[in-house]
N, C-alpha and C positions, 0 to 999 in steps of 0.2 A: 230447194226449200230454204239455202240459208241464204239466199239472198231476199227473199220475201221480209219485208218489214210493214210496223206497222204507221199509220201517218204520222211524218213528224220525225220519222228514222232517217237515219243515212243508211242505205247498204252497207255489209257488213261485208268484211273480205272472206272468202272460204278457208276452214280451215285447210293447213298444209296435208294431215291425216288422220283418218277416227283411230280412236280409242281401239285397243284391242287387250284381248288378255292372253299369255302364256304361260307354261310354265317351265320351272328346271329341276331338272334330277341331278341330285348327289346324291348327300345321306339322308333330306327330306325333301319338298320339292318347293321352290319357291313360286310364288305368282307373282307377276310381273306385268306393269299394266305400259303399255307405250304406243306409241303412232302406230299405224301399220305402214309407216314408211323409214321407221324407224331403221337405221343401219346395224351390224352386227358386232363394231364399237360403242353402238350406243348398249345395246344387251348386256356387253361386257362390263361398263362401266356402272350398270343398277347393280348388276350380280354382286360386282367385286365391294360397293358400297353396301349393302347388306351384309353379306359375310364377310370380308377381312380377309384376313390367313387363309381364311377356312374356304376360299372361292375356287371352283376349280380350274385348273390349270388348260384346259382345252372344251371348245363344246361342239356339239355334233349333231344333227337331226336326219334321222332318219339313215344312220349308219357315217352319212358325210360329214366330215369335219367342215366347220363354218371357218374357215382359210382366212378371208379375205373380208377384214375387216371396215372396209368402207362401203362394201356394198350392203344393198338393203336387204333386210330379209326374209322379203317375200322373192327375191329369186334364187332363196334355197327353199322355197315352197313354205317358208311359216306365215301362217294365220291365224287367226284367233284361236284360239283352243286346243294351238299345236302346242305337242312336247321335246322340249331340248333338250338332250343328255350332258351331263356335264361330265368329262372324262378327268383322269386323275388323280381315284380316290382309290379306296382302299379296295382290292380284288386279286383275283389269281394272278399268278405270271401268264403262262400259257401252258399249251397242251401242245404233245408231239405225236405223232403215230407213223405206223409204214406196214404194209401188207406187200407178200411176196407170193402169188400163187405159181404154182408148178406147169401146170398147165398153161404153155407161153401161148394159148390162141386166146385166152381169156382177161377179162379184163377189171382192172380192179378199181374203177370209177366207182361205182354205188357203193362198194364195200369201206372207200376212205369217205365217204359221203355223210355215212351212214356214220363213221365212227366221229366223222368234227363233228356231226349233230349231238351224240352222245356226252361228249365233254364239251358242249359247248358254254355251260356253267366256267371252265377255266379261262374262257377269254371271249368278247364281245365285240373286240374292236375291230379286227379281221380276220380274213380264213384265207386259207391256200392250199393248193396240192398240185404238184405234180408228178406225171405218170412215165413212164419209159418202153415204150416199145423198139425193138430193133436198135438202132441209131438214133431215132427221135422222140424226141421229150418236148411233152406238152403242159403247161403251163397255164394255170388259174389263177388268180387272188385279189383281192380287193379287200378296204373298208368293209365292215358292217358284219351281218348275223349269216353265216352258214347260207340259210336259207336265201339270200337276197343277194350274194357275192355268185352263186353256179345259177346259171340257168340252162334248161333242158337242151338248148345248143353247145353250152361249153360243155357239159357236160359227154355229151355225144363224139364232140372232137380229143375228151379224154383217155385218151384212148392205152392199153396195154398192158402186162401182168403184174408189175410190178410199179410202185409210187408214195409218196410218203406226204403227210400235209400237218398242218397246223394251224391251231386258235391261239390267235391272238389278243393279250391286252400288254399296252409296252409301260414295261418295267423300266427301261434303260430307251436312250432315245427319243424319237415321236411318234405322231400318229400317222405319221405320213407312208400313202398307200405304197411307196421303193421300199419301205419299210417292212410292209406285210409280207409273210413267209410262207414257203420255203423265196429263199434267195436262191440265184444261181452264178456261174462263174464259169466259164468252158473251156478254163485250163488248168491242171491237163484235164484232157478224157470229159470234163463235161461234168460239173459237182454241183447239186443240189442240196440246202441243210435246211433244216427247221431243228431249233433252241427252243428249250424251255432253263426258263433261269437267266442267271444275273453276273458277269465278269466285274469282282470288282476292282481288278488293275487294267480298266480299259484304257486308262489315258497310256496307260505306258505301254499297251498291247500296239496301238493305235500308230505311235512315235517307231514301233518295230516294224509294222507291216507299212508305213510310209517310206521307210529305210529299205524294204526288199521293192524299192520302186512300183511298188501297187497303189493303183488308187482306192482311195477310202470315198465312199460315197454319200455313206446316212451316217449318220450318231446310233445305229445299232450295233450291240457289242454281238451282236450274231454276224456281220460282215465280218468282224475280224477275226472269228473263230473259222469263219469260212475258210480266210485268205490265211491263216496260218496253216490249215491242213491243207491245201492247195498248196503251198508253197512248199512243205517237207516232201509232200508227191510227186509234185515236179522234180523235186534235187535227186530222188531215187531215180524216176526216169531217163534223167540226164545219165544217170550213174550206171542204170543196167538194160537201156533200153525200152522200148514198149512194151514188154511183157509184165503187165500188171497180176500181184502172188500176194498171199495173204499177206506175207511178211510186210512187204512193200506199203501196205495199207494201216499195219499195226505198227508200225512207225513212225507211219504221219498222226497215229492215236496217240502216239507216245509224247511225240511232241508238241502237240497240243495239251496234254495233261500238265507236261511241264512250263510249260507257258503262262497257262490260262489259269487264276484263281476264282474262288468263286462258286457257286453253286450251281449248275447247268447236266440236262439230260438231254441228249443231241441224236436227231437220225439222218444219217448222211448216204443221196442217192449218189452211186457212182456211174455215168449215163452207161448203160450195157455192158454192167459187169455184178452189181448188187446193191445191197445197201449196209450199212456199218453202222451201231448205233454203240454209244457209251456215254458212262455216268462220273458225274464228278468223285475225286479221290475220297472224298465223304459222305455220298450219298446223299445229298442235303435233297436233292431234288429226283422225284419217282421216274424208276420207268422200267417195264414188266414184256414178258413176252410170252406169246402162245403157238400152239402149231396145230396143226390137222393132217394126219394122214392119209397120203393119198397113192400108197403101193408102192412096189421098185423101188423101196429106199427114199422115194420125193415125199414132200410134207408144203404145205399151205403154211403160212407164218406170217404174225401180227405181232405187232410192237406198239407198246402205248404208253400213255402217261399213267394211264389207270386201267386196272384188268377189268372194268365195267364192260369196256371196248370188244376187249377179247371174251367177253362172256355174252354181248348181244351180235355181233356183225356175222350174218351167213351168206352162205352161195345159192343159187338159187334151188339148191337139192333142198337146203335146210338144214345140213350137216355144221354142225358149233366147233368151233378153237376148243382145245383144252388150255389151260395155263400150265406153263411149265417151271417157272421161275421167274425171280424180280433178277435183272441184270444190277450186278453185286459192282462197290465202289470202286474207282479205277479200273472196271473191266471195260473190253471189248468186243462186242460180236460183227463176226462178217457173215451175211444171209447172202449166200450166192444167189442169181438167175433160177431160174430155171427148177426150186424145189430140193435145191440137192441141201446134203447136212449144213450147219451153220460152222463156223467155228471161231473157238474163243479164246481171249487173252488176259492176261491180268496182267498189266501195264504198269500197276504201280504197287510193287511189293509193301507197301506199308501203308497200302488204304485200309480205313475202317467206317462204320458206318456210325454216320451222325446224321438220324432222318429228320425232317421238319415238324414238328408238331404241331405245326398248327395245318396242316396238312387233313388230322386226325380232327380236328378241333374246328374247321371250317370249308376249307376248299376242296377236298374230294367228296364225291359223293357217296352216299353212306354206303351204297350196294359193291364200293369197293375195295381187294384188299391190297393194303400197304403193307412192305416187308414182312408179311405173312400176318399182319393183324386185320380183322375186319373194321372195318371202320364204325359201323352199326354198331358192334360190339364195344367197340373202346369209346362210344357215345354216351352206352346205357353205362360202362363202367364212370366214365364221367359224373353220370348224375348221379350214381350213387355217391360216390365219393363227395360232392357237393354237396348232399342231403347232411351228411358228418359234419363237414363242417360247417355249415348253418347252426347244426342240433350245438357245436361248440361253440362259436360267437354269440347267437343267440338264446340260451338255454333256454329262457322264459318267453320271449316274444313268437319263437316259431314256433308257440304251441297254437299259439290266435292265429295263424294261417288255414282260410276257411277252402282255399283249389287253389291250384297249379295249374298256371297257360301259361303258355309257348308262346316265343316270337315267332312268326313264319320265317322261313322253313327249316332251318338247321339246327334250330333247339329242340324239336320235337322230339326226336330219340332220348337225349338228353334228360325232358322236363318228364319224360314218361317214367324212366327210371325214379329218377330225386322222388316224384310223386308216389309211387310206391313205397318207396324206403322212407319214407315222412308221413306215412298213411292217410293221405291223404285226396282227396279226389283229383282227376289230370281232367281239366276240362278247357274245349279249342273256346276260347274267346273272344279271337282275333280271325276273322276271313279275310283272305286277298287275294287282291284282284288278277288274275293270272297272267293277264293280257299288261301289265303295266311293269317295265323292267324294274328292278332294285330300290335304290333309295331313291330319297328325296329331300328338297330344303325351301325354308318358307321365309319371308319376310312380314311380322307383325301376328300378335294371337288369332286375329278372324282367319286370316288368310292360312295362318300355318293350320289351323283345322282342318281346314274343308281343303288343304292339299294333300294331308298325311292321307283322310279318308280315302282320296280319290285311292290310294295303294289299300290301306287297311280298315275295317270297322269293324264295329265291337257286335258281340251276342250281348245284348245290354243286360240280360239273363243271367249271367255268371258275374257279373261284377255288382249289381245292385244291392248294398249294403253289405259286401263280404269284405273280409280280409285276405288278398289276392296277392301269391309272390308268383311274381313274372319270371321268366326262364328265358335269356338270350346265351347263342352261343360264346361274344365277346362282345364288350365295349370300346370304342374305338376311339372317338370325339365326343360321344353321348350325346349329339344332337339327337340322333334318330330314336334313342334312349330315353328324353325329355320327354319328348311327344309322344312316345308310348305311355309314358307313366300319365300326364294328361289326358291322355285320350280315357285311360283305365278308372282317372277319379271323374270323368266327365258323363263314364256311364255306370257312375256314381257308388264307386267301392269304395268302404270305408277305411281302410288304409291300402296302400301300394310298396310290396317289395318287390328288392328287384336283386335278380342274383345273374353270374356271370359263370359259365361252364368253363371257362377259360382264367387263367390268372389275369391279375394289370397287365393293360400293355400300355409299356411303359416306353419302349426304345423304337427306334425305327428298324426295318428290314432290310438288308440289301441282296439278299439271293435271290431275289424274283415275286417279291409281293412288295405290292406297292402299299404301304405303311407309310401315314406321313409322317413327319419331323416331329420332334419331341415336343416343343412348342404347341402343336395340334393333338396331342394327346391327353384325354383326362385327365387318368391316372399316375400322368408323368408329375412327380414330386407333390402330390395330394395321397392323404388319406383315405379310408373308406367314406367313412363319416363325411368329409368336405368332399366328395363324389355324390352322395346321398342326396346332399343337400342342392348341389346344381344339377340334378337332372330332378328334384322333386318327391324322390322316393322318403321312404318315412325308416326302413335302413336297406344297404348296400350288403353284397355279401361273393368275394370272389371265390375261383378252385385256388387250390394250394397248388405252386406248382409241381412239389416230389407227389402230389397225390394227382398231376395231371401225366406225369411220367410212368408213375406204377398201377394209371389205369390202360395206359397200354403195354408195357412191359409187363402185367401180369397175367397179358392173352398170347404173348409171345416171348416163352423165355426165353430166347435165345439174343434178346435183346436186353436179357438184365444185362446191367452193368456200361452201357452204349450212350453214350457221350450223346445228346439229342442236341438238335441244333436250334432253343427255344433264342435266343438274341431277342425278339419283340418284348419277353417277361423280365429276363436279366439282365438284358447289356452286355452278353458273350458272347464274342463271335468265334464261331469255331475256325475260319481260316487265318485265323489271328495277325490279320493285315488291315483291321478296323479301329480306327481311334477318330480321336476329336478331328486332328487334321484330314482326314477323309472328309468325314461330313463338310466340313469348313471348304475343301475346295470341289465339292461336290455343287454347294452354294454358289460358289465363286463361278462354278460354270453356268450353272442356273441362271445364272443373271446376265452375263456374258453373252447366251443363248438369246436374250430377250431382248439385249440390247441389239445384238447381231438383224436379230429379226426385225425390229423394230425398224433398222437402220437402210434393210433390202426393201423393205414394207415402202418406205419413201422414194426410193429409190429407183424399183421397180416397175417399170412402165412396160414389161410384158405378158402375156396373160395366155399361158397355155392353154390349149383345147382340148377336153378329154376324148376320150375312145370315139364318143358320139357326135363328134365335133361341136359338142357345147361347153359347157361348162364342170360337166360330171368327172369328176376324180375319184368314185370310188372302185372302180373295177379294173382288171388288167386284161389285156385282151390273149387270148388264147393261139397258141400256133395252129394254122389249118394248112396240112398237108397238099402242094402244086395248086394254092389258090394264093393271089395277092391281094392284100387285103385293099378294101376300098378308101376311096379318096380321102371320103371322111375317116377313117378309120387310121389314116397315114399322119396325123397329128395327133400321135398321143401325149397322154400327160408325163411331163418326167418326173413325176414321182408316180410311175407306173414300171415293168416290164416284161415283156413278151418275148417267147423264142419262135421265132419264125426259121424256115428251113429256106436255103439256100436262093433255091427257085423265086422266092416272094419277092426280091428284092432290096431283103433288108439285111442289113451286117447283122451278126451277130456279138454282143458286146460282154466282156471278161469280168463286167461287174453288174450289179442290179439297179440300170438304167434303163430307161425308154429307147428303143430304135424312131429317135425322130425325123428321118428320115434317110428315103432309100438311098441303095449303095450307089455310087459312083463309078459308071465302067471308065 
């Protein structure tokens, strides 16, 4: 039809591609109008023109990183009315776990299945597990959400009683699927880890484990933590033999503690002996364990990031985990095979614990307990504590506050309490959408409406002509912040407060939440007042933060007096190896990185095939016992790994690479 004219026309050339619309997720969502032949440099370059600073660092649909910036992006399947993720922004580290049943005929596939879905809130990016029967260990992981990385085949080839996995979003490193965990390594004896948390002397970890002649393979500081406890295990070996004893195992803990700075909670499968799991010399980051008895001195055992895990994951009797205890700082536990007792170390005589609070204050979830505080609990004490201080900044103004809404979903504990203690009515004014992940980011007022919508919209009911203080758990950039208060005067409340359950964050994070730079922060060197005023609010109102401390130290005394590890509010860090020059060459790698890439990007004229023999990079394929795998399947991606057994034809490699092809008799 577009060549049809009318008399007296020239024919017109067709266009190159129609019009489409998409959008992108960050902190709000942006629309984006382009060809549908548009490539995925072009995406990058509207993105990064609208936001600035504030664009994200990677983008992804539909679990896959969009790699490959020349091709178009209809053969990562976007079209019109598709959604891109934008990766990079502010979310959990990750989540760790490990289940050990007694009963070696049984198997513990659904039960880690079952637990990444649980904390799948701590990481988005990818998931992994694997299992250890006998001598062999099988191996899952990929990009994307829990549910879309297992399917009811791998799942089936997961086979054995014991196994440990992990949800990922990468704090340190890329998104790249060699990156997704557990990693493995098969010397000695065959070592499996999933990390949660953040090394922050990895450059100089990096420069050690290059020098014990091992190869480094990702920019994850979870390989080097790998290859440093492999590497003290091997020197025992050498030293006493094959005979692998606890001692021999709480040595290579040792010397990884002393190594490694940083905040990091680690469970380490030993293939056909147990698994070992410990916590930095401060605690900075969780992780808890449960048991289930099951006769004869054997017991069932779970380890996780959060005791949510150990409070929902059963067998198929129906029989629940009890929690036993959080694994205390610089300890070590070894969960043998087979059910038998665990046993424990404390490796580093002068840990103490410095837990995260923002931990309390965002990323776990409310139904679970940290170092014996409820989280639930330390939310609602939160909001009271912010109702005080409101009633003190604003003595007169919080009296004209006509209801209290919550931002979905992590204020609501929070706005339920303050509402109370400000007597005042808690009413939901804001629905979302269930199905639509996290934030979002918009380019221009029409557009940023009807994109915030597409996540949130108003009970136009509770905001028409009230005086309305809004309740988020923290402020971060205050994009997503603006838009709320907009939305709030748009279904026409006659003023808009807005209060924060969290102090300023002010500084960035380095133990395992990605926090961005100080520069992308509001309330970095702003007032309340000049806060107030760019996101639109009519006033601002943060927690204090000795009142964000003593609203959880006052559900857990035994945490008075315990050094917390807030760095996002103060600028403290507690492993006291953070200064200006960190950040500064932190930067310097950042860009190095870009340029590096940039540099292969031109360079590069080969194009690995995934699992499927196409194009698909986000899944790793699974070991299948006396079967080789198929043709297509013999081209994986290297940034993929699989352990295959002997029989299949593939070597098996010491570090977390692809077997891209078979061995060579």
């Amino acid at each position: 039809h577009e060549l049809r004219t009318r008399p007296g026309e020239y024919p017109r050339r067709p266009r190159r591609g129609r019009e489409m619309q998409i959008f992108v997720r960050v902190d709000r969502t942006l629309t984006i109008e382009l060809r549908d032949d548009a490539t995925v440099d072009e995406l990058r370059a509207h993105v990064g023109a609208r936001l600035g600073l504030g664009a994200p660092e990677r983008l992804a649909h539909g679990g896959r990183p969009l790699a490959d910036g020349r091709r178009a992006l209809r053969e990562y399947g976007i079209s019109g009315g598709s959604t891109v993720n934008g990766l990079g922004r502010l979310r959990g580290g990750c989540a760790v776990m490990a289940v050990l049943l007694a009963d070696e005929s049984t198997h513990v596939n659904q039960m880690l299945f079952d637990a990444l879905t649980v904390l799948q809130h701590r990481g988005q990016d990818a998931a992994g597990m694997v299992t250890n029967m006998g001598k062999q260990l099988s191996l899952r992981k990929g990009n994307g959400l829990v549910a879309s990385v297992f399917s009811q085949e791998s799942m089936l080839q997961l086979r054995g009683s014991m196994g440990i996995g992990h949800c990922r979003y990468p704090t340190a490193g890329t998104s790249s699927c060699a990156e997704a965990q557990p990693l493995y390594t098969n010397f000695p004896y065959g070592l499996c880890i999933s990390h949660n948390g953040n090394l922050t002397n990895a450059s100089t970890l990096k420069g050690n484990v290059e020098g014990m002649c091992r190869h480094v393979n990702t920019d994850s500081d979870s390989e080097l933590l790998l290859n440093i406890f492999s590497e003290a295990l091997a020197k025992v070996r050498a030293e006493n033999g094959d005979d692998l004893d606890s001692d021999a195992i709480f040595y290579a803990c040792s010397s990884a503690f002393k190594k490694c700075i940083g905040g990091y909670a680690v469970a380490l499968l030993i293939n056909d002996v147990g698994v070992v799991v410990f916590r930095d010399p401060l605690g900075i980051r969780p992780l808890i364990f449960g048991m289930r008895e099951q006769g004869s001195g054997l017991a069932d055992f779970a380890i996780s990031s959060e005791s949510v895990v150990i409070d929902t994951i059963t067998c198929a009797s129906g029989d629940n985990f009890e929690i036993v205890r959080d694994v205390a700082p610089g300890e070590a536990i070894f969960f043998p095979k087979g059910g038998r007792p665990p046993i424990t170390r404390q490796c580093v005589p002068s840990a103490r614990l410095c837990p995260c609070l923002f931990e309390y204050v965002y990323f776990a979830r409310p139904d679970s307990v940290i170092d014996g505080v409820p989280v639930y609990e330390a939310r609602l004490q939160m909001g009271m504590k912010l109702a005080e201080r409101i009633k003190l900044l604003y003595p007169d103004s919080w009296q004209e506050i006509d209801v209290v809404v919550p931002v979905p979903d992590t204020a609501r504990t929070s706005a339920l309490s303050l509402a109370e203690a400000l007597d005042r009515p808690y009413r939901e004014g804001f629905i979302k959408n269930r199905y639509i992940a996290r934030t979002f980011i918009m380019p221009g007022q029409a557009a940023r409406k009807k994109g915030v919508r597409v996540k949130l919209n108003t009970i136009k009911c509770e905001f028409k002509g009230k005086n309305v203080l809004l309740v988020d758990d923290s402020i971060v950039r205050g994009t997503t912040s603006k838009e709320i208060v907009q939305m709030a005067r748009d279904a026409g409340a006659a003023n808009v407060f807005f209060c924060s359950a969290a102090p300023p964050v002010r500084f960035p994070n380095v133990y395992g939440i990605n926090i961005p730079t100080k520069r992308e922060l509001i309330a970095h060197g702003r007032e309340e007042s000049e806060i107030a005023g760019i996101i639109g609010a009519d006033w601002v109102a943060y927690q204090d933060l000795d009142d964000l401390k003593s609203a959880v130290q006052d559900i857990n005394p035994a945490l008075a007096g315990c050094t917390f590890e807030a760095s996002v509010f103060d600028g403290k860090y507690v492993t006291g190896d953070i200064g200006d020059e960190y950040f500064a060459s932190q930067a310097r790698r950042k860009q190095e990185k870009k340029e590096e890439a940039l540099a292969a990007k031109l360079s590069n004229s080969v194009t690995f095939l995934g699992a499927d023999g196409g194009g698909n990079q986000n899944a790793c394929n699974v070991r299948v016992a006396g079967t080789r795998p198929s043709a297509s399947a013999q081209q994986q991606s290297a940034e993929c790994d699989s352990l295959f057994n002997k029989t299949s034809g593939y070597s098996v490699k010491s570090n977390p690479v692809d077997n891209l092809a078979p061995s060579v008799n």
